[in-house]
The first five atom37 places (N, CA, C, CB, O) and aatype in JSON, in Angstrom:
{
  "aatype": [20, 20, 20, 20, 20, 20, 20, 20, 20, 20, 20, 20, 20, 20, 20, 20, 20, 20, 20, 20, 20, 20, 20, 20, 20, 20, 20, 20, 20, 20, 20, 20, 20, 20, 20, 20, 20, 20, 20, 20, 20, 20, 20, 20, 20, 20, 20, 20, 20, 20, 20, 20, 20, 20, 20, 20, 20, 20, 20, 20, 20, 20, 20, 20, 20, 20, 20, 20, 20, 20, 20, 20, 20, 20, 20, 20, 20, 20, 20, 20, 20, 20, 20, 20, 20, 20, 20, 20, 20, 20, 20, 20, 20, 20, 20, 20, 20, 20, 20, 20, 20, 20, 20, 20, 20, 20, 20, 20, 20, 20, 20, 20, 20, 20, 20, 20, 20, 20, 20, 20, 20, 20, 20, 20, 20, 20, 20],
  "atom_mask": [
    [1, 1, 1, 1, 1],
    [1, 1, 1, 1, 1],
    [1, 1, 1, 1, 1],
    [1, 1, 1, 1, 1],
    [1, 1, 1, 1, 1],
    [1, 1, 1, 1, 1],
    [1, 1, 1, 1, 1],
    [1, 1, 1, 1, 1],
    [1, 1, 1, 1, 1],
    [1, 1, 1, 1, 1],
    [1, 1, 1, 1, 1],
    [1, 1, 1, 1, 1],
    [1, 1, 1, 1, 1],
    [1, 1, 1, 1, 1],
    [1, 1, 1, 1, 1],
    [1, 1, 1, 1, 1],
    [1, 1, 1, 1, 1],
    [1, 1, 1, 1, 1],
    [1, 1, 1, 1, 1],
    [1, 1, 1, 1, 1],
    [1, 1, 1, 1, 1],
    [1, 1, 1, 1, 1],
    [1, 1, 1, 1, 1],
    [1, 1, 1, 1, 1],
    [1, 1, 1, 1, 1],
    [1, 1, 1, 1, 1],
    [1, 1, 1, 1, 1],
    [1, 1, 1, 1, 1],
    [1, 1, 1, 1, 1],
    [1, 1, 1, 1, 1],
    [1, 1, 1, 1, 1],
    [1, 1, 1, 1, 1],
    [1, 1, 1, 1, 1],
    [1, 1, 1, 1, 1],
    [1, 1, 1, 1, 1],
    [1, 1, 1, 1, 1],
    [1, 1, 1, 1, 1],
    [1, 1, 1, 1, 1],
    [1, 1, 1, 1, 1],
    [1, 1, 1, 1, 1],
    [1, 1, 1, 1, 1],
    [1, 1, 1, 1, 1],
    [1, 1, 1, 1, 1],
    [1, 1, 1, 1, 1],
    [1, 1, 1, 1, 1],
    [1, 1, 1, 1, 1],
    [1, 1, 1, 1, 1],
    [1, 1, 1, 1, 1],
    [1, 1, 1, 1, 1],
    [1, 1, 1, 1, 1],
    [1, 1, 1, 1, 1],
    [1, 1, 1, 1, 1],
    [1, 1, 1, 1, 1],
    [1, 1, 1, 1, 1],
    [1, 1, 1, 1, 1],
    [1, 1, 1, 1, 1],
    [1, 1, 1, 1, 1],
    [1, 1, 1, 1, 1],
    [1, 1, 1, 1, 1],
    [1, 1, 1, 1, 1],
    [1, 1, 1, 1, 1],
    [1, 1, 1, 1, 1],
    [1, 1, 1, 1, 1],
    [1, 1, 1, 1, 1],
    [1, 1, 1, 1, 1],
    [1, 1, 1, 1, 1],
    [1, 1, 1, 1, 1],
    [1, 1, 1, 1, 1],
    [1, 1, 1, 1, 1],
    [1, 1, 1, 1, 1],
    [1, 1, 1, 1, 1],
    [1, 1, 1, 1, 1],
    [1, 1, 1, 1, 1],
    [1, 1, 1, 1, 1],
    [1, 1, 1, 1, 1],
    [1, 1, 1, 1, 1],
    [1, 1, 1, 1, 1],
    [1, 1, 1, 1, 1],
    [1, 1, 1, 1, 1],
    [1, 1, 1, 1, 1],
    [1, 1, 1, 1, 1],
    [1, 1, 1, 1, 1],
    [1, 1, 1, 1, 1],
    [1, 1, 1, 1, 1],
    [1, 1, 1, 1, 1],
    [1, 1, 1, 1, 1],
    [1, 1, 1, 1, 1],
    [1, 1, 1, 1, 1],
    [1, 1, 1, 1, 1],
    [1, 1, 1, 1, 1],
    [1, 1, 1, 1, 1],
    [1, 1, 1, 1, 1],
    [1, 1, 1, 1, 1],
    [1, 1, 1, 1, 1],
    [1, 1, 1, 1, 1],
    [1, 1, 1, 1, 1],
    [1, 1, 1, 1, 1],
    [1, 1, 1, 1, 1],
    [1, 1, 1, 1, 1],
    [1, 1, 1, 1, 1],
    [1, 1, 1, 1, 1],
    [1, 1, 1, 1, 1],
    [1, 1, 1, 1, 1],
    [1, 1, 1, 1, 1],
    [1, 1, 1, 1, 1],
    [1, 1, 1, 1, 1],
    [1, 1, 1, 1, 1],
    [1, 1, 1, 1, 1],
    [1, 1, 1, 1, 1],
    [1, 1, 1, 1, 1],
    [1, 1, 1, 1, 1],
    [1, 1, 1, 1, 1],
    [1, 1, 1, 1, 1],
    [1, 1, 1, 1, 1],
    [1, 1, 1, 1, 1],
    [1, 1, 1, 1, 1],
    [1, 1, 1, 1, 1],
    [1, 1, 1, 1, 1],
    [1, 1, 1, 1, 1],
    [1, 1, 1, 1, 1],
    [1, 1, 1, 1, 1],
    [1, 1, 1, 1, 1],
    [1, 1, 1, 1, 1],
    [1, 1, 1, 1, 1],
    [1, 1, 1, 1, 1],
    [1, 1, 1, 1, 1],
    [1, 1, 1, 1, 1]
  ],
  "atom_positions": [
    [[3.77, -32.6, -17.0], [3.29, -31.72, -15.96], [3.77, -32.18, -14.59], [1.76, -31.65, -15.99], [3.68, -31.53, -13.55]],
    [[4.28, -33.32, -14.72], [4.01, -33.71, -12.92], [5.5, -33.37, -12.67], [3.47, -35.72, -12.33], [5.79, -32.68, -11.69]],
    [[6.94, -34.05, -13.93], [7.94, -33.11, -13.2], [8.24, -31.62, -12.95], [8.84, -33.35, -13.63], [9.12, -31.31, -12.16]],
    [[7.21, -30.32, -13.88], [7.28, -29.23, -13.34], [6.48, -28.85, -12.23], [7.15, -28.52, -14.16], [6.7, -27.73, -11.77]],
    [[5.69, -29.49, -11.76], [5.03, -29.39, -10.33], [5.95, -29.76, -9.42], [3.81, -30.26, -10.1], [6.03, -29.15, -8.35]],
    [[6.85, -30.91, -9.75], [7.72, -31.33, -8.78], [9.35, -30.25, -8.56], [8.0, -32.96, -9.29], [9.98, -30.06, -7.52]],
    [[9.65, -29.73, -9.97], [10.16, -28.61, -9.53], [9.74, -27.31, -9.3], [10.87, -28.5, -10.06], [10.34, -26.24, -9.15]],
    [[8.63, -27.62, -9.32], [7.83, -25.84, -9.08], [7.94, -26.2, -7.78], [5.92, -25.26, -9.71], [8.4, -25.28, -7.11]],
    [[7.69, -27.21, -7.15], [7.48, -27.56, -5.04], [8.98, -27.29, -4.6], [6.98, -29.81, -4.35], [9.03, -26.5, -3.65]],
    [[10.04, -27.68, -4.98], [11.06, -27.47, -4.81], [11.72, -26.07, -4.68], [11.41, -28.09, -5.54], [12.32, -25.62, -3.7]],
    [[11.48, -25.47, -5.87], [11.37, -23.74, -5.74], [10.81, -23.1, -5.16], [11.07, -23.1, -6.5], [11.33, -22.03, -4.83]],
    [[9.31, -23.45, -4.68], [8.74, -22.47, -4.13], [8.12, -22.97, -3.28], [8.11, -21.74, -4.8], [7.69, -22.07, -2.55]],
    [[7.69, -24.35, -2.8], [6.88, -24.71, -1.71], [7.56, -24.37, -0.54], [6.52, -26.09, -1.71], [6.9, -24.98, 0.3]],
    [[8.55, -23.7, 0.14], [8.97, -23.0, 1.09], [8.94, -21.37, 1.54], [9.95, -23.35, 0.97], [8.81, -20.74, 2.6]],
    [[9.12, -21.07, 0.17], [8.88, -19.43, -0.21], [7.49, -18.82, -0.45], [9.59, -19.11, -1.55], [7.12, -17.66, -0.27]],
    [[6.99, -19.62, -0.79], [5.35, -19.32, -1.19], [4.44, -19.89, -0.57], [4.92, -19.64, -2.47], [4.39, -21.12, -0.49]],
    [[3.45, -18.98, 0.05], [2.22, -19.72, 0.9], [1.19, -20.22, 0.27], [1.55, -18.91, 1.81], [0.19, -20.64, 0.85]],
    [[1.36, -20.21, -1.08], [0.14, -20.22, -2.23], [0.4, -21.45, -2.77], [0.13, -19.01, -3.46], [-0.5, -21.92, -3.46]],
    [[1.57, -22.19, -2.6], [1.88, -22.9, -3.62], [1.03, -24.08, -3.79], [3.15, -23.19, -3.54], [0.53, -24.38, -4.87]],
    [[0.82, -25.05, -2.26], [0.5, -25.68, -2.15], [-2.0, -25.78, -2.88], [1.4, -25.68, -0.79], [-3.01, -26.5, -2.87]],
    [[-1.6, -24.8, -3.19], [-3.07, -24.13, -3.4], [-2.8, -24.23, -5.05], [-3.39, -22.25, -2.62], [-3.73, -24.58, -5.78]],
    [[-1.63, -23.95, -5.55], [-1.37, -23.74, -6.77], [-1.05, -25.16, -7.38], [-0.31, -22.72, -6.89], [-1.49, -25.48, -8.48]],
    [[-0.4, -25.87, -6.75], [-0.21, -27.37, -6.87], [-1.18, -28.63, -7.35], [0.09, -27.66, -5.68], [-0.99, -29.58, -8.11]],
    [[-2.49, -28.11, -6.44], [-3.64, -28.92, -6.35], [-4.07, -27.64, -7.62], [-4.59, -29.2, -4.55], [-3.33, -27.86, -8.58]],
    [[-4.89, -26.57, -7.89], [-5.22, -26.21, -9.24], [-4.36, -27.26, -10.27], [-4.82, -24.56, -9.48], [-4.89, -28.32, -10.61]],
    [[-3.39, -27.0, -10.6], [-2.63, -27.67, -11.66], [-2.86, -29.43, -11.41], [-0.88, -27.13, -11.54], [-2.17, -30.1, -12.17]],
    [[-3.51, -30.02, -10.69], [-3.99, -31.19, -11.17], [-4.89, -31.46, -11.26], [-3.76, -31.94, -10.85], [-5.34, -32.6, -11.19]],
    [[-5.7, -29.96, -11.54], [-7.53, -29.66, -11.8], [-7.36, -29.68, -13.45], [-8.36, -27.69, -11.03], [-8.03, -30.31, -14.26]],
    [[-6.05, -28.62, -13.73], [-6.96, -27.99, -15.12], [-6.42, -29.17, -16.31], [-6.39, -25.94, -15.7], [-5.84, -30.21, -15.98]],
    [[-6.71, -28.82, -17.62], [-6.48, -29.32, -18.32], [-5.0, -29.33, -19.28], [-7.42, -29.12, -18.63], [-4.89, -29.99, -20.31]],
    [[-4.39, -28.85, -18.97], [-2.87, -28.76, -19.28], [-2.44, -29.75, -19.09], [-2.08, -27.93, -18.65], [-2.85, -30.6, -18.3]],
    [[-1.14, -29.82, -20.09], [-0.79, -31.74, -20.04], [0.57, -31.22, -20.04], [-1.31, -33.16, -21.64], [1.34, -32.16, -19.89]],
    [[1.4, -29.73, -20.18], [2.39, -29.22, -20.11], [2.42, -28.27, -19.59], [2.81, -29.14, -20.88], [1.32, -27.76, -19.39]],
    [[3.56, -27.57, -19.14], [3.63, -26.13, -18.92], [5.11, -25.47, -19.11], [3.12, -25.86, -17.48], [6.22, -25.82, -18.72]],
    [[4.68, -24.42, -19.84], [5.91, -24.12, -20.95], [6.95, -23.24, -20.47], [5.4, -23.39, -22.29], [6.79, -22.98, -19.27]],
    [[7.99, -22.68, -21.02], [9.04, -22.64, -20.33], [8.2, -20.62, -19.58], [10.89, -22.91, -21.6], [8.3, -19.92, -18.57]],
    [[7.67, -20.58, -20.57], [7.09, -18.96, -20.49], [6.0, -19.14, -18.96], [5.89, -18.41, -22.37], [6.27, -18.63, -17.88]],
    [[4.97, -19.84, -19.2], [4.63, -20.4, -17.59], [5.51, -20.39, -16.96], [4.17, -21.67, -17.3], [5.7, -19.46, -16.18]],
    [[6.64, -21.78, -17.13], [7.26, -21.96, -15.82], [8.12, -20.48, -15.19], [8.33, -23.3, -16.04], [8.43, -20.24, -14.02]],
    [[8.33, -19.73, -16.29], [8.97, -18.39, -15.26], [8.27, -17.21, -14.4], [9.73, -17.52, -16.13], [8.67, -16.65, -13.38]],
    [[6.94, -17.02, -15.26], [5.96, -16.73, -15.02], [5.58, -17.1, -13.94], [5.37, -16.93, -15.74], [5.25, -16.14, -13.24]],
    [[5.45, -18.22, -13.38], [4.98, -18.36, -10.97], [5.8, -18.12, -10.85], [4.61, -19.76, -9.67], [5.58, -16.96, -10.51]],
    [[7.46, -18.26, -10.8], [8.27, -18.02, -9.95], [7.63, -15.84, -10.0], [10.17, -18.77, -10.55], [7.34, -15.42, -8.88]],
    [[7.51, -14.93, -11.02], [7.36, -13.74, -10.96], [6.14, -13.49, -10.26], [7.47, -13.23, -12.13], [6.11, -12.6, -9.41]],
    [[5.03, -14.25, -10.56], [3.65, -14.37, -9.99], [3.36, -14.8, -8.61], [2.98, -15.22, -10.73], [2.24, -14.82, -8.09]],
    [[4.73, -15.2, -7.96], [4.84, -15.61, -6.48], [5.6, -14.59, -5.63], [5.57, -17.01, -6.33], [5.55, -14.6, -4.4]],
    [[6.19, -13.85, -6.23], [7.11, -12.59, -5.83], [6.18, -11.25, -5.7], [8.35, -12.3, -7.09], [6.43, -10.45, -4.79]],
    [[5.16, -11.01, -6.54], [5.02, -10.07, -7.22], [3.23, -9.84, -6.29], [5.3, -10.44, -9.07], [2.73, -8.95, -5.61]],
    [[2.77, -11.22, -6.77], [1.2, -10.43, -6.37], [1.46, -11.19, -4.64], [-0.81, -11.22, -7.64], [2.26, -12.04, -4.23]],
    [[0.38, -10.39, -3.96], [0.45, -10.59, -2.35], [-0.54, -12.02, -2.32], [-0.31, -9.0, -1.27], [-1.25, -12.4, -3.25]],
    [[-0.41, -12.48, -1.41], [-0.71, -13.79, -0.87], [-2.18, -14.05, -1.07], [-0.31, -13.91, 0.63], [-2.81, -15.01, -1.5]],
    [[-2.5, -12.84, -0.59], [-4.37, -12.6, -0.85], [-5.16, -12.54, -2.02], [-4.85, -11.33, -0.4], [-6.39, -12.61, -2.14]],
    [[-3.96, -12.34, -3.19], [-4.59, -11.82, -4.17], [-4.73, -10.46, -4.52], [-5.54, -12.21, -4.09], [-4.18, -10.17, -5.58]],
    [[-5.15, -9.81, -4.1], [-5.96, -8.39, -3.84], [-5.1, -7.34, -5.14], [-5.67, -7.65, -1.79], [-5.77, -6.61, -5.86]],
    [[-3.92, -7.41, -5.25], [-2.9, -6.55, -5.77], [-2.75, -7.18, -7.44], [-1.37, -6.66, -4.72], [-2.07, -6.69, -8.34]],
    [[-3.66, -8.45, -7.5], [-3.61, -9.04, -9.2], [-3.96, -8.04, -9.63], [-4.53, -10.29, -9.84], [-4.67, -7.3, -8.94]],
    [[-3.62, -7.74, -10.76], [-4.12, -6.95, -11.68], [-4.49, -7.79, -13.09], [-3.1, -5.84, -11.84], [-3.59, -8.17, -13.84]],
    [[-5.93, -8.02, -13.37], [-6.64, -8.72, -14.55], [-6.15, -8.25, -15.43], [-7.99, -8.68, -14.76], [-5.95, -9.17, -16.22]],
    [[-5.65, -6.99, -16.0], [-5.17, -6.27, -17.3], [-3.81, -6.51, -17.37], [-5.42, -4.71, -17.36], [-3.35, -6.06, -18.43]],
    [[-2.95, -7.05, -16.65], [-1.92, -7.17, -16.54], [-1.58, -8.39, -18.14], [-1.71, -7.55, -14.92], [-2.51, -8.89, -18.78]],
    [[-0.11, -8.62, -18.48], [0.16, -9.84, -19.41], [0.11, -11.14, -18.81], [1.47, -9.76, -20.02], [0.03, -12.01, -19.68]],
    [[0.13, -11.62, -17.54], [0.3, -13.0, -16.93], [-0.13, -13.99, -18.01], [-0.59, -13.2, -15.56], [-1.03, -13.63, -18.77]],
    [[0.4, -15.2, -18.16], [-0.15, -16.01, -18.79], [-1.52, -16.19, -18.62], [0.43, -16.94, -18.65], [-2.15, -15.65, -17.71]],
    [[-1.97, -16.88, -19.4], [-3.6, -17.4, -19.38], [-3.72, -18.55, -17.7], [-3.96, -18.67, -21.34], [-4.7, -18.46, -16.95]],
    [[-2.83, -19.27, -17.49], [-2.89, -19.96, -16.54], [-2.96, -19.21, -15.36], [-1.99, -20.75, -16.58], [-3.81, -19.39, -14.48]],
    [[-2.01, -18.28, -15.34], [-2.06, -17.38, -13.81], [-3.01, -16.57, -13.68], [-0.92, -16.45, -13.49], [-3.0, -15.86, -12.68]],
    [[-4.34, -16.43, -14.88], [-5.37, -16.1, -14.53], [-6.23, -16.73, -14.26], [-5.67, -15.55, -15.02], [-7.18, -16.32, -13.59]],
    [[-6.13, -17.85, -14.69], [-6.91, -19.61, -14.53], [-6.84, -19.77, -12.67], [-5.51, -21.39, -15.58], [-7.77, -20.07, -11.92]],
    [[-5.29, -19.41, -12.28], [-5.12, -19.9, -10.96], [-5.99, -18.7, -10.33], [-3.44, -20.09, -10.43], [-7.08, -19.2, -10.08]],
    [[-5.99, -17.67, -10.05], [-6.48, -16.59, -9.47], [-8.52, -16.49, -9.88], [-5.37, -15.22, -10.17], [-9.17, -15.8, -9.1]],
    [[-8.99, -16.91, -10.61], [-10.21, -17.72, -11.34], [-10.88, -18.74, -9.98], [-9.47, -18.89, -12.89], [-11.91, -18.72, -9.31]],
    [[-9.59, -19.63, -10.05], [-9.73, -20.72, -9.15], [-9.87, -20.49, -7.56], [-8.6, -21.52, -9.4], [-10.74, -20.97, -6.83]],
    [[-8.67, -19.53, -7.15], [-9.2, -19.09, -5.7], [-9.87, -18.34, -5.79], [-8.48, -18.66, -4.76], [-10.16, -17.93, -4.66]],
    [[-10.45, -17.73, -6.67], [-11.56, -16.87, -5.79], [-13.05, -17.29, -6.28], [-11.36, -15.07, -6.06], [-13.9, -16.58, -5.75]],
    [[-13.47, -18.06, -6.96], [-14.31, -19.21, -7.31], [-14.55, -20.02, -6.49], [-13.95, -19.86, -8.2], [-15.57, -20.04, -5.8]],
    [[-13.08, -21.3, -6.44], [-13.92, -22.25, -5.51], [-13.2, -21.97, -4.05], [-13.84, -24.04, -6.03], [-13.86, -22.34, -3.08]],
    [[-12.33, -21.56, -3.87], [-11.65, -21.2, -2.56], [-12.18, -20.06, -2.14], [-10.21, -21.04, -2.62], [-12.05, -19.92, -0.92]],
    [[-12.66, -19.28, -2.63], [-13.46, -17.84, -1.52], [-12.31, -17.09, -1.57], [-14.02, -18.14, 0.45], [-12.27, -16.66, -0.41]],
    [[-11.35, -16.64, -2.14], [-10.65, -15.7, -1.97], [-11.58, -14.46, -2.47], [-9.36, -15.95, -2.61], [-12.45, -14.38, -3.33]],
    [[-10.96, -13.47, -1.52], [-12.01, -12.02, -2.27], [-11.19, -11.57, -3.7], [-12.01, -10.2, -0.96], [-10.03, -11.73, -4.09]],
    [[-12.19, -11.03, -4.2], [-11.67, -10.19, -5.8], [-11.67, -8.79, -5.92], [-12.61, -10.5, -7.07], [-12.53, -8.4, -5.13]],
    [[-11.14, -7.81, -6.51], [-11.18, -6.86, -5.78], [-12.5, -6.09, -5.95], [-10.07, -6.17, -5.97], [-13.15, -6.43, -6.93]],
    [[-13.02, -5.08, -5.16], [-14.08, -4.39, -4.85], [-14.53, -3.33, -6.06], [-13.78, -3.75, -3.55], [-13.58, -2.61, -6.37]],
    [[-15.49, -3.13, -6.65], [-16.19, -2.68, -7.0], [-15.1, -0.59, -7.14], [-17.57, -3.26, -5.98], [-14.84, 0.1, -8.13]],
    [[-14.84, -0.39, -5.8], [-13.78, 0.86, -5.61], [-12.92, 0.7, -6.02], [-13.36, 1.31, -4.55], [-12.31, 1.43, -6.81]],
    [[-12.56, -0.5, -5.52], [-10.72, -0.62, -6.29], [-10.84, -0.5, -7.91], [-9.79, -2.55, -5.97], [-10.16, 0.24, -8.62]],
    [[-11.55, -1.12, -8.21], [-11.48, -0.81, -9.87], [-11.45, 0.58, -10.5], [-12.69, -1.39, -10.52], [-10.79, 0.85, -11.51]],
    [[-12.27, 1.48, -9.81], [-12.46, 2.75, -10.61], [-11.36, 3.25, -10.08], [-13.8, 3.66, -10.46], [-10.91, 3.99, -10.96]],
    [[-10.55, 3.29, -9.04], [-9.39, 3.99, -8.76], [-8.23, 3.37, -9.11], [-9.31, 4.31, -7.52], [-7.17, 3.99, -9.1]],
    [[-8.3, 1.93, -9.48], [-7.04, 1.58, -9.98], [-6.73, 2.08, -11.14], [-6.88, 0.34, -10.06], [-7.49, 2.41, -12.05]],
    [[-4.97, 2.17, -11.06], [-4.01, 2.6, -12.08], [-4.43, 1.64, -13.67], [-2.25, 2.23, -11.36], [-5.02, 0.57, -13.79]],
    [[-3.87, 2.49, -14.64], [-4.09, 1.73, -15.46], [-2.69, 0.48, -15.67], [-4.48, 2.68, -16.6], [-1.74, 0.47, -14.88]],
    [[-2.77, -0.23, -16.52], [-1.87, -0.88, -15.79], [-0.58, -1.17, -16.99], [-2.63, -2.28, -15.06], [-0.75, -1.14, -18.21]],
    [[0.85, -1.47, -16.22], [2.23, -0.87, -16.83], [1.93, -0.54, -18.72], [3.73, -2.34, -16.51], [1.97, 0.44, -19.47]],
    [[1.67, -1.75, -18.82], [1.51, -1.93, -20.99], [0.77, -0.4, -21.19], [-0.14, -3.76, -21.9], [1.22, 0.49, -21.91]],
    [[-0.31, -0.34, -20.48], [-0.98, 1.28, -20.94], [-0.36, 2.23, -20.52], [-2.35, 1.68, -20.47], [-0.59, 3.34, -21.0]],
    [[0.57, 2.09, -19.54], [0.94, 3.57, -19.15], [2.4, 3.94, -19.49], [0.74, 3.79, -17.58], [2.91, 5.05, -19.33]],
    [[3.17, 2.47, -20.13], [3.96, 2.98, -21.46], [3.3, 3.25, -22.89], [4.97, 1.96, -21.76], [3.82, 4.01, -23.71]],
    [[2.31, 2.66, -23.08], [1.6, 3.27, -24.18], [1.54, 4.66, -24.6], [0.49, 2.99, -24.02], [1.84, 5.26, -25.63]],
    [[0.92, 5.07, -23.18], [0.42, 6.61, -22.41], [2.03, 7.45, -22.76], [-0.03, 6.42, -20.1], [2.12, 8.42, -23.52]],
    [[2.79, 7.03, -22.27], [4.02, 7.62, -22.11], [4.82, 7.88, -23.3], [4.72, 6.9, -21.28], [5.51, 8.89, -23.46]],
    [[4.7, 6.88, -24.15], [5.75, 6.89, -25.5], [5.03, 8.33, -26.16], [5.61, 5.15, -26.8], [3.89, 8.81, -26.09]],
    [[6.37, 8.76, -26.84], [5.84, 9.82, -27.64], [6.54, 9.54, -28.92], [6.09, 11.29, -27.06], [7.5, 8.8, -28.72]],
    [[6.34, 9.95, -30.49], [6.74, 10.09, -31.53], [8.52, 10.8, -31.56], [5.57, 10.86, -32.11], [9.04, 11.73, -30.93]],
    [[9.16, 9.67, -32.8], [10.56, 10.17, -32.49], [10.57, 11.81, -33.35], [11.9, 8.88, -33.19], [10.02, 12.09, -34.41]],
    [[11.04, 12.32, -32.83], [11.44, 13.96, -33.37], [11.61, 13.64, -34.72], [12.97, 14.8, -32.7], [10.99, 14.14, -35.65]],
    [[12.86, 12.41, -34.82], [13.34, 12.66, -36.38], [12.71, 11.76, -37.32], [14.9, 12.44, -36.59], [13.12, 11.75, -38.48]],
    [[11.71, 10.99, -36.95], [10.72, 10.25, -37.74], [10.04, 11.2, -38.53], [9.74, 9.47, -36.91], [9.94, 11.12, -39.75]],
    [[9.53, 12.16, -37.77], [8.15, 13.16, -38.54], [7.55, 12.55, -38.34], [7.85, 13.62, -39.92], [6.98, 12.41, -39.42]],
    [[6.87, 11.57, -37.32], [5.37, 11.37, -37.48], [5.44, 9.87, -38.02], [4.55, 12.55, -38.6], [5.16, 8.99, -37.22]],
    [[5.75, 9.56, -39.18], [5.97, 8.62, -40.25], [6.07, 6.73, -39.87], [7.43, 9.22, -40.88], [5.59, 5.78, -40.5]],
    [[6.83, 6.76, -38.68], [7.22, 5.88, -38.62], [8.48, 5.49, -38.58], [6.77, 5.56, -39.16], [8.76, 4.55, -37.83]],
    [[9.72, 6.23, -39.53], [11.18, 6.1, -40.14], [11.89, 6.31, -38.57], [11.66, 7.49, -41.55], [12.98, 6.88, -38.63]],
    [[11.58, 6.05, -37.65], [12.51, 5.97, -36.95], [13.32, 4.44, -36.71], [12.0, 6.55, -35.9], [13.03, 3.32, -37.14]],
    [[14.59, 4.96, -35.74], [15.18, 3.64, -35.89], [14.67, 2.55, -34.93], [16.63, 3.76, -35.74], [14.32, 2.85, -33.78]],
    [[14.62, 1.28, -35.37], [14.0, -0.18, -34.51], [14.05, -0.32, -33.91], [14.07, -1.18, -34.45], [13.32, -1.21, -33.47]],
    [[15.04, 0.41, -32.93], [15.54, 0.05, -31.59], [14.95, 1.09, -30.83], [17.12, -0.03, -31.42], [14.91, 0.86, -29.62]],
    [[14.39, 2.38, -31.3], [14.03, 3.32, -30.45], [12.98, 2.52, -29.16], [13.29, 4.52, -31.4], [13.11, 2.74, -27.95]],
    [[12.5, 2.08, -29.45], [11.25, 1.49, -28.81], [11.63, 0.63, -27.61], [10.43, 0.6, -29.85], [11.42, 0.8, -26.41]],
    [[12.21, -0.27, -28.26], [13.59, -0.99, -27.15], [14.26, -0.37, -26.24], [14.8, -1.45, -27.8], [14.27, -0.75, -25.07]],
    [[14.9, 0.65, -26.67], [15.73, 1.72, -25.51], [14.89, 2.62, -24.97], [16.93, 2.67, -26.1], [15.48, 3.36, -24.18]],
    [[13.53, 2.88, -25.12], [12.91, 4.03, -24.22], [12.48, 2.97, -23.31], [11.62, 5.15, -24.88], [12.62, 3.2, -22.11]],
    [[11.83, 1.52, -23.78], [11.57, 0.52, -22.65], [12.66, 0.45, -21.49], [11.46, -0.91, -23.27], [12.31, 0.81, -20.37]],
    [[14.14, -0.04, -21.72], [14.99, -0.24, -21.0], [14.82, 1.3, -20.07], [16.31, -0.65, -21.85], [14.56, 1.25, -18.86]],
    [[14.97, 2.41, -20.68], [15.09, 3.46, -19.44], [14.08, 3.77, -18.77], [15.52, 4.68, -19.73], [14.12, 4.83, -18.16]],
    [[12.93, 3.0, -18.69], [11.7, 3.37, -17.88], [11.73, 2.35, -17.28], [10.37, 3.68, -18.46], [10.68, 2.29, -16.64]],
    [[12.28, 1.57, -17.13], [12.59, 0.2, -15.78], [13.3, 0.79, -14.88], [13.55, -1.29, -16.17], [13.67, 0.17, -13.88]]
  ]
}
């Protein structure tokens, strides 16, 4: 753990205002590693949600840790979580609303018999 903290500071303790917040969590929790799926995971989780928090989305896939970290500021650091409104008006979130979106292949019938990749290539064109 301590050399991916030491390259997680390197990557991002300039770019990220969180990091140093994220640094000290990770010599709270109980992790004795962090895997390569973590380690790509903050660099996306430092890009992606705003500084405040506010824009996490709990339903989202993040690892278990990047919900551990977001747990942590708004627990023992006082960060706010979002409001009671935001929830009933928030979107559902991406995994459900390709869920929502996929439809049955024409030439399956229903069945299943379509080809393996369909699923794969409707993902790629909705990015």
């Amino acid at each position: 753990m301590t050399v991916a903290r030491q390259m997680l500071g390197i990557l991002l303790a300039p770019r990220w205002r969180l990091f140093p917040l994220f640094n000290e969590f990770l010599s709270t929790v109980r992790y004795r590693v962090l895997n390569k799926d973590q380690y790509y995971n903050v660099l996306d989780f430092s890009r992606s949600v705003d500084d405040d928090l506010l824009n996490y989305d709990e339903e989202s896939a993040w690892p278990v840790i990047m919900d551990e970290f977001v747990e942590y500021c708004r627990e023992v650091k006082g960060f706010p979580g979002p409001s009671a409104a935001d929830a009933k008006t928030r979107l559902p979130s991406s995994g459900q609303q390709q869920l929502q979106s996929m439809s049955i292949d024409s030439n399956s019938g229903g069945s299943g018999g379509g080809r393996s990749g369909d699923f794969y290539e409707s993902r790629r064109e909705s990015r």
